[in-house]
C-alpha positions in Angstrom: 150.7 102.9 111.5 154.2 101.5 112.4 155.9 103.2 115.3 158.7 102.5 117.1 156.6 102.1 120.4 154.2 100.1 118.3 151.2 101.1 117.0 150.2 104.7 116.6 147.2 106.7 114.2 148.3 107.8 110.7 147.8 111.5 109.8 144.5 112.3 108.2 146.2 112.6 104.8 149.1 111.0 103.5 150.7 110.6 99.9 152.4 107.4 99.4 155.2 108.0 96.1 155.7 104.7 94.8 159.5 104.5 93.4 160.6 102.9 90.1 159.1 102.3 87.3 156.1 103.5 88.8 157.7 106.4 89.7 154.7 109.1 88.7 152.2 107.4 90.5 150.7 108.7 93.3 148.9 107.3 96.3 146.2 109.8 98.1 144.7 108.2 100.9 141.6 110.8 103.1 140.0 110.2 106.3 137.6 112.5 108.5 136.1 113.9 104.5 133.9 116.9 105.4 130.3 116.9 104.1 131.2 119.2 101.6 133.3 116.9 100.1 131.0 113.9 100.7 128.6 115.8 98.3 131.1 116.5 96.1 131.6 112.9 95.4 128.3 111.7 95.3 127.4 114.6 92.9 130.4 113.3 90.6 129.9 109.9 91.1 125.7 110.2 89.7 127.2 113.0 86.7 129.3 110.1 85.8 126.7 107.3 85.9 124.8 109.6 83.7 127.6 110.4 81.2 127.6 106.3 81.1 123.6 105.3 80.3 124.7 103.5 77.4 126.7 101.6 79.7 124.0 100.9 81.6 121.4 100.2 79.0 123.9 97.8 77.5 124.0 95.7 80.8 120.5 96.2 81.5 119.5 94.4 77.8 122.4 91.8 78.8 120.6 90.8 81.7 117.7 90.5 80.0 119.2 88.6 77.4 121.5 85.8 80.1 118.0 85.2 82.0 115.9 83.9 79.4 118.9 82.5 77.5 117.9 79.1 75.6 114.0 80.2 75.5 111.9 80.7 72.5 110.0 83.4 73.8 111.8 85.2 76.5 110.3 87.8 78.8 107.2 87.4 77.1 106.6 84.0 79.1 105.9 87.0 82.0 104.1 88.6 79.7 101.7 85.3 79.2 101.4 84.5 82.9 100.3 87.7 83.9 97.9 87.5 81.4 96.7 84.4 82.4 96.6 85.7 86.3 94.5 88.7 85.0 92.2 86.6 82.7 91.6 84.3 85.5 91.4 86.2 88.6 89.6 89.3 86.9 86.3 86.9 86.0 86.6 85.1 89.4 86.7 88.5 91.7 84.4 90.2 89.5 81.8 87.1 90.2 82.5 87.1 94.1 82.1 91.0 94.7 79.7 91.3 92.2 82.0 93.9 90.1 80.7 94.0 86.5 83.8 92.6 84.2 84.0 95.7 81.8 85.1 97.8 84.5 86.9 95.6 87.4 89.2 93.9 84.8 90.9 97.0 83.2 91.7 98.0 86.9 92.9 94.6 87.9 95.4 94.5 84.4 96.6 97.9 85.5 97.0 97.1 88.9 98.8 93.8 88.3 101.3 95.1 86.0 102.3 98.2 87.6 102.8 96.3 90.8 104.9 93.3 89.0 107.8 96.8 88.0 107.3 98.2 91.5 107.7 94.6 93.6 110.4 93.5 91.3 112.0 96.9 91.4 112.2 96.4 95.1 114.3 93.4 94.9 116.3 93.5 92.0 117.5 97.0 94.2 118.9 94.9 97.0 121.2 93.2 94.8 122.0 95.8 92.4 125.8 96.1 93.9 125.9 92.7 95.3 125.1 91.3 91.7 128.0 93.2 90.6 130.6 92.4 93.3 133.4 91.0 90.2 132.8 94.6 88.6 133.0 96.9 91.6 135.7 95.1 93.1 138.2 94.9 90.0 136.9 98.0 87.6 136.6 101.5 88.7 133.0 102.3 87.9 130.5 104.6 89.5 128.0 103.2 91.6 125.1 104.9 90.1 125.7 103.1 86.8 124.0 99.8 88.7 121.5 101.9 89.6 120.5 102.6 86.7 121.7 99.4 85.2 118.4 98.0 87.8 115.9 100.3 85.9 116.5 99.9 82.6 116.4 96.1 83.0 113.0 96.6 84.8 111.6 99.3 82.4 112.5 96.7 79.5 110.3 93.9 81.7 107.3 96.3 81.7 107.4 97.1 78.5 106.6 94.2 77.4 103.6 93.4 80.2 102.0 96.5 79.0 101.1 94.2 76.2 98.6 92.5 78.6 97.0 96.2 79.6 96.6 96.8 75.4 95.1 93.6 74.8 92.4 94.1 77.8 91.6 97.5 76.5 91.1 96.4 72.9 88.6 93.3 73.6 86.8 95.5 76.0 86.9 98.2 73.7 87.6 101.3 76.3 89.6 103.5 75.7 91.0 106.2 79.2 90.6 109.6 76.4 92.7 112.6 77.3 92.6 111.9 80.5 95.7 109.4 79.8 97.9 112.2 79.4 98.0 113.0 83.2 99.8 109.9 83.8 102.9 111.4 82.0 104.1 113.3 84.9 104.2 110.5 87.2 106.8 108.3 84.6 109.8 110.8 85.7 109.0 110.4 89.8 108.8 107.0 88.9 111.8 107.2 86.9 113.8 109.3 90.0 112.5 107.3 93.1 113.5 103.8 91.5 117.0 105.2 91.0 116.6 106.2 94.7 115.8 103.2 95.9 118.1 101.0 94.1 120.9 103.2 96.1 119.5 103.2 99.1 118.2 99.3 99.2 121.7 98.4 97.4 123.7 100.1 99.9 121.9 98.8 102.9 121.6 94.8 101.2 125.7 95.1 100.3 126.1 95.9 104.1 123.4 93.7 105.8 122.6 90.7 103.9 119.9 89.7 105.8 117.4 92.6 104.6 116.5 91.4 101.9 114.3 88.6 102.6 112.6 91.0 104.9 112.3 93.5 102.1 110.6 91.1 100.3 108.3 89.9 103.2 107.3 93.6 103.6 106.3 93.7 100.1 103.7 90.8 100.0 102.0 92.1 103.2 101.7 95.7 101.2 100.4 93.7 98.1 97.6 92.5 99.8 97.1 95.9 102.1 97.0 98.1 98.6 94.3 98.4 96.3 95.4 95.9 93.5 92.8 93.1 93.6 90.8 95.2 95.4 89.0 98.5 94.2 89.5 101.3 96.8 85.7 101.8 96.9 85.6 98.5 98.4 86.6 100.3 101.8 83.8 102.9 101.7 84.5 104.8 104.6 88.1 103.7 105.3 89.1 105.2 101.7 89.9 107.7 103.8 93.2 106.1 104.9 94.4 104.8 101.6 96.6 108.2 100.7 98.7 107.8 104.1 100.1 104.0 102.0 102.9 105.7 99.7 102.2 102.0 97.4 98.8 103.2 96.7 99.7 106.8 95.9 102.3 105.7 93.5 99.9 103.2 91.8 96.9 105.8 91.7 98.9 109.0 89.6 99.9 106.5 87.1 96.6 104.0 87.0 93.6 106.8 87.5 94.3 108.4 84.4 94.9 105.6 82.4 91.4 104.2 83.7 90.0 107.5 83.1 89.9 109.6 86.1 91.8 112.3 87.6 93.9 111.6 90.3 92.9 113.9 93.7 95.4 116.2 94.9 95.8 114.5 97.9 97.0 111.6 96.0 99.7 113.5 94.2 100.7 115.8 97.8 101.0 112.3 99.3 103.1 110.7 96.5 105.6 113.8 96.2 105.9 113.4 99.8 107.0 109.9 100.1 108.8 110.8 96.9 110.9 113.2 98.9 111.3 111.4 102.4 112.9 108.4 100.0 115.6 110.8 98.0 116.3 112.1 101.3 116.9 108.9 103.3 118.7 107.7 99.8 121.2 110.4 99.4 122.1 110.9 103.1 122.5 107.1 103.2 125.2 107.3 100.0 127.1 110.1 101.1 128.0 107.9 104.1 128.0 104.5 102.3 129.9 105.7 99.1 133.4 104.8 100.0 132.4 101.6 101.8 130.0 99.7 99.7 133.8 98.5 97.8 134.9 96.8 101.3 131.3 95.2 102.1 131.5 93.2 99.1 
């Protein structure tokens, strides 16, 4: 602030009345917020992201829509491509391991379209602010509206790849029985730790723009270090290992029982771990980045 020495610190609050017509507009301006009150804002800023899904939904759809503007089939051109990838690669792998078809290609559709949502969730969450730097820097929105905003355009993508897991099923004629329904508590961890991640990638992206293509880097070396080509019986001994990679615990609660099998409860401890280690690192990260993320834009 202005001195008459020159330059000296503001007080830690200060309201600013603007005169004229103006006149019942107030300025609040806070520095040195307490943690309680960091909470306090984050908590209100998610409550009002909620309140605003259709919002989000709305934009999600949109960006569906403006990507595969001016094509006949949309999305589904994803939808035909990994089809083709699974069609191809599942008769080729299953004839170099000597895997009979019937049972490594439902694995390999699985595998392939739950991976396409998780690696695509991982790097439409590094843009979801900076995508929306017009918007956060003009409208007053909360932040977790993007967030979701990056889900529901994702969820939509899947949805229509899970056409390519139905249409494997039916010409092989298998069917998971019951044993489907155990998948169902995974979708809201699923559902939670992409929300988690698109706040804590977003943040970090908006700040440091460089992380991204590392991000993305990290993911292809975990794509060929997790069981999705390969069966995890293909390690024998060093199974062992596979629960301590949080990409194949995430895959396994929702893929074992839509192949039939139970996940182990090591599986599940492992995934609600990671689960909780990423919420963590996500809100602590938000309650410091919250206020900023407007100015790193």
């Amino acid at each position: 602030m202005p001195t008459a020495e020159g330059w000296g610190t503001g007080l830690p609050h200060m309201t600013i009345q603007i005169p004229g017509v103006q006149r019942d507009t107030v300025l609040e301006f806070f520095s040195g917020q307490s943690t309680a009150a960091r909470h306090w804002f984050a908590v209100s800023d998610v409550l009002a992201g909620l309140r605003l899904w259709r919002l989000a939904w709305s934009l999600g759809w949109l960006d569906i829509r403006l990507r595969y503007r001016g094509s006949m089939l949309g999305p589904f051109w994803l939808t035909i491509s990994t089809g083709v990838m699974v069609g191809s690669l599942g008769f080729l792998y299953a004839a170099l391991w000597h895997i009979s078809v019937r049972e490594y290609l439902p694995f390999l559709a699985l595998s392939q379209v739950l991976w396409g949502f998780l690696s695509t969730l991982v790097s439409d969450s590094c843009t979801a602010f900076t995508e929306a730097e017009g918007v956060i820097r003009s409208v007053r929105m909360p932040y977790f509206v993007f967030a979701m905003r990056v889900l529901v355009r994702n969820v939509l993508v899947l949805g229509h790849n899970i056409c390519v897991i139905v249409a494997v099923f039916l010409i092989l004629m298998i069917w998971p029985g019951a044993d489907a329904l155990l998948a169902i508590p995974a979708l809201p961890l699923w559902i939670v730790d992409a929300l988690a991640l698109s706040l804590l990638l977003g943040g970090i992206c908006a700040r440091f723009r460089d992380i991204m293509p590392i991000v993305n880097s990290v993911m292809m070396i975990a794509f060929f270090l997790s069981p999705v080509i390969w069966k995890p019986e293909q390690l024998k001994e060093g199974a062992v290992w596979l629960p301590f990679n949080p990409f194949y615990d995430m895959l396994e609660i929702v893929r074992a029982p839509l192949l039939g099998e139970a996940p182990s409860i090591l599986v599940w401890v492992g995934a609600l771990g990671y689960s909780a280690v990423l919420w963590v690192l996500a809100w602590t990260f938000f309650l410091r980045a919250r206020g900023r993320i407007a100015f790193w834009m």
